[in-house]
C-alpha positions as CSV (number, residue, x, y, z in Angstrom):
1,X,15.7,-6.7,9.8
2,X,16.0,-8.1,6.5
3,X,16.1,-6.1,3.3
4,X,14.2,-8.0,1.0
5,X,14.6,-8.6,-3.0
6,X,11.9,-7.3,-4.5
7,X,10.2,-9.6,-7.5
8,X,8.2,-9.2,-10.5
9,X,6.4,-12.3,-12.0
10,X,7.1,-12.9,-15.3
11,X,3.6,-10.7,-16.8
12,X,4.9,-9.7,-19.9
13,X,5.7,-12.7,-22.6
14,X,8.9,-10.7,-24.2
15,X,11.4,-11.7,-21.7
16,X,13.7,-8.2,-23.0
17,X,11.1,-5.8,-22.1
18,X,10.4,-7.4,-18.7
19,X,13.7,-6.8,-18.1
20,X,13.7,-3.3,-19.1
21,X,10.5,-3.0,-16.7
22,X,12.1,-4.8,-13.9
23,X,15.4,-2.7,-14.0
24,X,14.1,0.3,-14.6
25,X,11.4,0.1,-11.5
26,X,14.0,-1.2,-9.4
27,X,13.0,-5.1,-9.0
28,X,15.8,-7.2,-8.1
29,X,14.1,-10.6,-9.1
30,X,11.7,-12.4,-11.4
31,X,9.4,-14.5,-10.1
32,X,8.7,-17.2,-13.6
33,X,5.7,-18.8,-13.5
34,X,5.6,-21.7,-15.8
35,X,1.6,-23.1,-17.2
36,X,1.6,-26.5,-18.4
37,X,1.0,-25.8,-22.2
38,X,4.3,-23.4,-21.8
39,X,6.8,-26.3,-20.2
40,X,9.5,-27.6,-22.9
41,X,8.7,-31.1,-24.3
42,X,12.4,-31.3,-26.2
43,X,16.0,-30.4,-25.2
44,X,15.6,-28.0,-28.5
45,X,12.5,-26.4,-26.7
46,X,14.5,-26.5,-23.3
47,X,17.4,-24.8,-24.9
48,X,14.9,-22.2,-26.5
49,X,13.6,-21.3,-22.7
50,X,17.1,-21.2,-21.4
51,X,18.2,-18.5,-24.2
52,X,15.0,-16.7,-23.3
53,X,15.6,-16.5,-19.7
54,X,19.1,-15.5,-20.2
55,X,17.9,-12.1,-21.4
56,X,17.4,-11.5,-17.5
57,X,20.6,-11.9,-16.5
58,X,21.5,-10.3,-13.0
59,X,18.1,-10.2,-11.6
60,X,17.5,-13.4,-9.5
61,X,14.9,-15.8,-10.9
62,X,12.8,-18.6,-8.7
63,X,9.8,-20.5,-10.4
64,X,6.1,-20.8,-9.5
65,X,4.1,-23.9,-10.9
66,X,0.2,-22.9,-12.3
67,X,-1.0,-26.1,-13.1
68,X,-5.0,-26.2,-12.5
69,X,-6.1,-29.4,-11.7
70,X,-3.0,-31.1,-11.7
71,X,-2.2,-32.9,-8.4
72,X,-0.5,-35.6,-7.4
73,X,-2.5,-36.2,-4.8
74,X,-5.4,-37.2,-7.1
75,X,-7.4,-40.1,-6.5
76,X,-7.9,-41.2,-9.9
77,X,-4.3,-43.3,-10.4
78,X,-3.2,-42.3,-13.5
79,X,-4.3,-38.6,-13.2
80,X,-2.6,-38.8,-10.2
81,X,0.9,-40.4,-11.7
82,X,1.1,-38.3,-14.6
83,X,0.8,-35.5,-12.2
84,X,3.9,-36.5,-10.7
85,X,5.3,-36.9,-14.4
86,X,4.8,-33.5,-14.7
87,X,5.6,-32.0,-11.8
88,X,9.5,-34.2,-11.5
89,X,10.0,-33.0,-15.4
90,X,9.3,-29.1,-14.1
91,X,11.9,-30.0,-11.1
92,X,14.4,-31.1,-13.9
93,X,13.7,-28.3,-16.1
94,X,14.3,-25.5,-13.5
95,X,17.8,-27.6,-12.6
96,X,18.9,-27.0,-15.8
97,X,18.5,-23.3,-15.7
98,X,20.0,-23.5,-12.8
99,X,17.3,-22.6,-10.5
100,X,17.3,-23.2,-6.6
101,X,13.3,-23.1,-5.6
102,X,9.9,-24.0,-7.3
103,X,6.5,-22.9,-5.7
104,X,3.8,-25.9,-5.9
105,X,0.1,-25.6,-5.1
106,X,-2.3,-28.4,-3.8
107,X,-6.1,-28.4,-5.1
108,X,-5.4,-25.5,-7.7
109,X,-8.3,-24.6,-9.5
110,X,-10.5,-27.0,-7.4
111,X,-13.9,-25.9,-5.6
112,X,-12.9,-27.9,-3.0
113,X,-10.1,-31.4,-2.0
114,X,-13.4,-33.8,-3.4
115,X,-11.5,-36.0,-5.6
116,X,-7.9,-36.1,-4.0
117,X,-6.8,-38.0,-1.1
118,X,-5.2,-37.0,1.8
119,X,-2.8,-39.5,2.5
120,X,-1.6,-39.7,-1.4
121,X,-1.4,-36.1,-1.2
122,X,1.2,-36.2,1.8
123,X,3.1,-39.2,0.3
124,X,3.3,-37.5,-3.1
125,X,4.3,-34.3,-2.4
126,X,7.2,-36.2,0.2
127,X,8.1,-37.4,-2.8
128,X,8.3,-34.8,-5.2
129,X,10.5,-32.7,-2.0
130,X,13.1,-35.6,-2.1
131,X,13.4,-35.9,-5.9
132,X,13.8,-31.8,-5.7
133,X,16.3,-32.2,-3.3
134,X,18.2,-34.2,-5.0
135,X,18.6,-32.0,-8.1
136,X,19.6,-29.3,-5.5
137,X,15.9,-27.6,-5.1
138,X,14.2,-26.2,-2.6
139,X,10.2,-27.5,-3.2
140,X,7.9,-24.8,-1.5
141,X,4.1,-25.7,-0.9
142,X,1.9,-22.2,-1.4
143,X,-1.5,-21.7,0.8
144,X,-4.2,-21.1,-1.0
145,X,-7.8,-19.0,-0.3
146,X,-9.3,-22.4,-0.4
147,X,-9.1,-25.9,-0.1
148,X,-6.7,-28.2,2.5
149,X,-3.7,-25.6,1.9
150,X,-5.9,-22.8,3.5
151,X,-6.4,-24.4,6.4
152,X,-3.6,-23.7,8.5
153,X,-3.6,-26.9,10.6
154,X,-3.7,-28.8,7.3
155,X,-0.9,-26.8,5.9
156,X,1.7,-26.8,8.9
157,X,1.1,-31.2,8.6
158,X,1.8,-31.0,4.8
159,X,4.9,-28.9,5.3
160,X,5.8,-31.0,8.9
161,X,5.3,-34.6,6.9
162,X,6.8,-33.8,3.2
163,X,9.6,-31.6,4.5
164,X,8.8,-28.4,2.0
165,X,9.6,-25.3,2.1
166,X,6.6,-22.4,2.1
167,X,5.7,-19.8,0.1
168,X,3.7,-17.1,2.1
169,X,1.1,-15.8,0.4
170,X,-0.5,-13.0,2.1
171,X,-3.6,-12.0,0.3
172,X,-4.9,-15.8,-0.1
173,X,-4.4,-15.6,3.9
174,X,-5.9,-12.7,4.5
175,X,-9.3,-13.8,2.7
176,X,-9.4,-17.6,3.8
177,X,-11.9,-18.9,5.8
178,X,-10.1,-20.0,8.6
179,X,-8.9,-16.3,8.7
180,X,-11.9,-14.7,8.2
181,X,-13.3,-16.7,11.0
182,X,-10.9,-15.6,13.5
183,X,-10.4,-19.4,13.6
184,X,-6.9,-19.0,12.9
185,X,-4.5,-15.8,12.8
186,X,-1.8,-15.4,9.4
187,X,1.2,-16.4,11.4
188,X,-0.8,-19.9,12.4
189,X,0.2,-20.7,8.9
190,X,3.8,-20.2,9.5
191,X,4.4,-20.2,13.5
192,X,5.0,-23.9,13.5
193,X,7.8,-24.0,10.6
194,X,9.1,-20.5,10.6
195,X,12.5,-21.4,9.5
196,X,10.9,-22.9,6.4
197,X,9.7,-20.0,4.8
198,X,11.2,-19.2,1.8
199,X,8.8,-17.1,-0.6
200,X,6.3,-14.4,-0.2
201,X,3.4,-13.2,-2.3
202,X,2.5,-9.7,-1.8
203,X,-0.4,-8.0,-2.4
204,X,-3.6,-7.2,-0.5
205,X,-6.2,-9.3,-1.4
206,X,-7.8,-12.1,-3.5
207,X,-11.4,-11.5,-5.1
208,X,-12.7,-12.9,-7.5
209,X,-9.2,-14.8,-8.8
210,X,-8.4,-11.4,-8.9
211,X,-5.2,-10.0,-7.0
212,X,-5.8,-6.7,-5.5
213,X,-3.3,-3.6,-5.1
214,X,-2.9,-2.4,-1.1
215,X,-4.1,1.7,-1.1
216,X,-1.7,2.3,2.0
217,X,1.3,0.8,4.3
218,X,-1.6,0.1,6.7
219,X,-3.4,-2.2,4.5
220,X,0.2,-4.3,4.4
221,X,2.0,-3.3,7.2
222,X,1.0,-6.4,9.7
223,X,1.5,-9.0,7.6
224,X,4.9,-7.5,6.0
225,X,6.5,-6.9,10.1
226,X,5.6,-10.9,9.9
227,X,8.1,-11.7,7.2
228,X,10.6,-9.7,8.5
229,X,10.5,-11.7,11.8
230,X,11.2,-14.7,9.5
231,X,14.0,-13.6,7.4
232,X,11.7,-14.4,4.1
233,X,14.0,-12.2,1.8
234,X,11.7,-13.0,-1.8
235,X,8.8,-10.7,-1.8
236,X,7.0,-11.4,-4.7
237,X,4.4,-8.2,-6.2
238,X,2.0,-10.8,-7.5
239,X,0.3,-8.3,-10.1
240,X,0.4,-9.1,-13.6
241,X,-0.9,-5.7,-14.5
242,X,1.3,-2.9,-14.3
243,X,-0.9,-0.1,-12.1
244,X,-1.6,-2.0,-9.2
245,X,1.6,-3.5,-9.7
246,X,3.6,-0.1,-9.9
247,X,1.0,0.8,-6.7
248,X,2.1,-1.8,-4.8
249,X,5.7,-1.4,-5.4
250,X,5.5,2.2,-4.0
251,X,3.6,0.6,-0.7
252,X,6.2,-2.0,-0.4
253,X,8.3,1.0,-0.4
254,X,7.1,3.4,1.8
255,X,6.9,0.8,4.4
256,X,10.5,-0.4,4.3
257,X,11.3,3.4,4.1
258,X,8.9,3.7,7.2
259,X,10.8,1.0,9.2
260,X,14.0,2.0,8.6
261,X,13.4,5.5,9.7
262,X,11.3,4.2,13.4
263,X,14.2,1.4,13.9
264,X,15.7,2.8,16.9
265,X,12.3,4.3,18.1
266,X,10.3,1.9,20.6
267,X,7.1,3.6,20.6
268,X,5.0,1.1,18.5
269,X,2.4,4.0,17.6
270,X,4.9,5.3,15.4
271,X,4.5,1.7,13.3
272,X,1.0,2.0,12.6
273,X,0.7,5.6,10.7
274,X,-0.5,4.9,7.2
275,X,1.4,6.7,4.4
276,X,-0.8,7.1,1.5
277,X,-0.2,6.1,-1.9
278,X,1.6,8.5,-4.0
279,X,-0.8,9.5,-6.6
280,X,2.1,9.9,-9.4
């Protein structure tokens, strides 16, 4: 069993007191989402991120792309190359920080894939893994809650053509159609590639955009046995407010406390007690 490093995303803009809140609580990462508006258009600006992310030195940092409508899959042409502009100058940013992963999305902030083709989509993002690659990257492909990346077939034949990593996220599973449904089960989106996964996003659920906090180990437990099968070791808390956050880091560790302590015991009834919540 793997013992995971815990990570924060980056939800408070002064980079010293996220620290502070990531030592103090115990995180040993930071997951930094970049938004396109934020992204440094100079070496002057790029130097100015780098001094800023230096605050958080000795925690681990990965970065997480959050750029709605931004694909490179798009059908309108230069939408669709300027998408890739932006997406290869994010890929040479995060080499010069010295960063080893990036998490991309597909269809962000789309209703639904009208207005992006399919095969563009595959090509592209086989194209942005190799160009990754080459600055010593890992490129990971997220599922979403909607849209071709929430489908698991469709997701294990982006990952399986374009070669990318994958970034687990649990609580777009849990809530996507194809899950919902019974369609499909969680590890469908994985099963296929399970040596590729490199990322998790914990939480419980997705309503409403909003991220919700798990009340119990039961509400998580499933899906976190899952990850430990896989060796993922980056377990993102994907709250950017601090209660549920701070709720969901005391799950996270009541289960791993839970599973050390039934390790040696067989009797799978002893897995599925759920610890509440310390109120505290």
């Amino acid at each position: 069993m793997i013992s995971p490093t815990i990570a924060i995303c980056n939800f408070i803009p002064d980079a010293a007191e996220l620290r502070d809140v990531a030592v103090r609580n115990g995180f040993s990462g930071v997951d930094w989402t970049f938004k396109v508006e934020e992204l440094p258009r100079s070496r002057a600006e790029e130097s100015r991120l780098l001094e800023k992310i230096s605050i958080l030195n000795g925690l681990e940092i990965r970065y997480h792309c959050a750029f709605k409508g931004v694909d490179g899959g798009d059908e309108d042409d230069r939408k669709a190359e300027e998408a890739m502009e932006l997406f290869e100058r994010v890929c040479r940013v995060v080499s010069r920080l010295d960063g080893s992963y990036i998490t991309v999305h597909l269809g962000l902030g789309r209703k639904s894939p009208e207005g992006l083709s399919w095969e563009r989509t595959v090509r592209s993002l086989a194209e942005l893994v190799a160009y990754a690659k080459g600055l010593g990257i890992t490129l990971c492909l997220e599922n979403l809650a909607s849209g071709w990346s929430s489908r698991p077939h469709l997701f294990e034949k982006l990952v399986s053509k374009s070669g990318a990593g994958i970034t687990l996220d649990i609580g777009h599973a849990r809530v996507c159609q194809a899950v919902r449904c019974r369609s499909f089960d969680l590890e469908d989106f994985v099963m296929p590639n399970p040596g590729r996964v490199f990322n998790a996003h914990i939480y419980h659920e997705e309503i409403d955009d909003r991220h919700v906090a798990p009340e119990c180990v039961e509400n998580l437990s499933s899906r976190l046995d899952l990850l430990g099968a896989l060796s993922c070791n980056w377990w993102v808390l994907e709250l950017r407010e601090e209660a549920p956050l701070m709720k969901t880091l005391r799950v996270v560790r009541k289960y791993l406390e839970s599973r050390d302590e039934v390790r040696p015991v067989e009797d799978e009834a002893d897995r599925q007690v759920c610890f509440e919540v310390d109120k505290a």
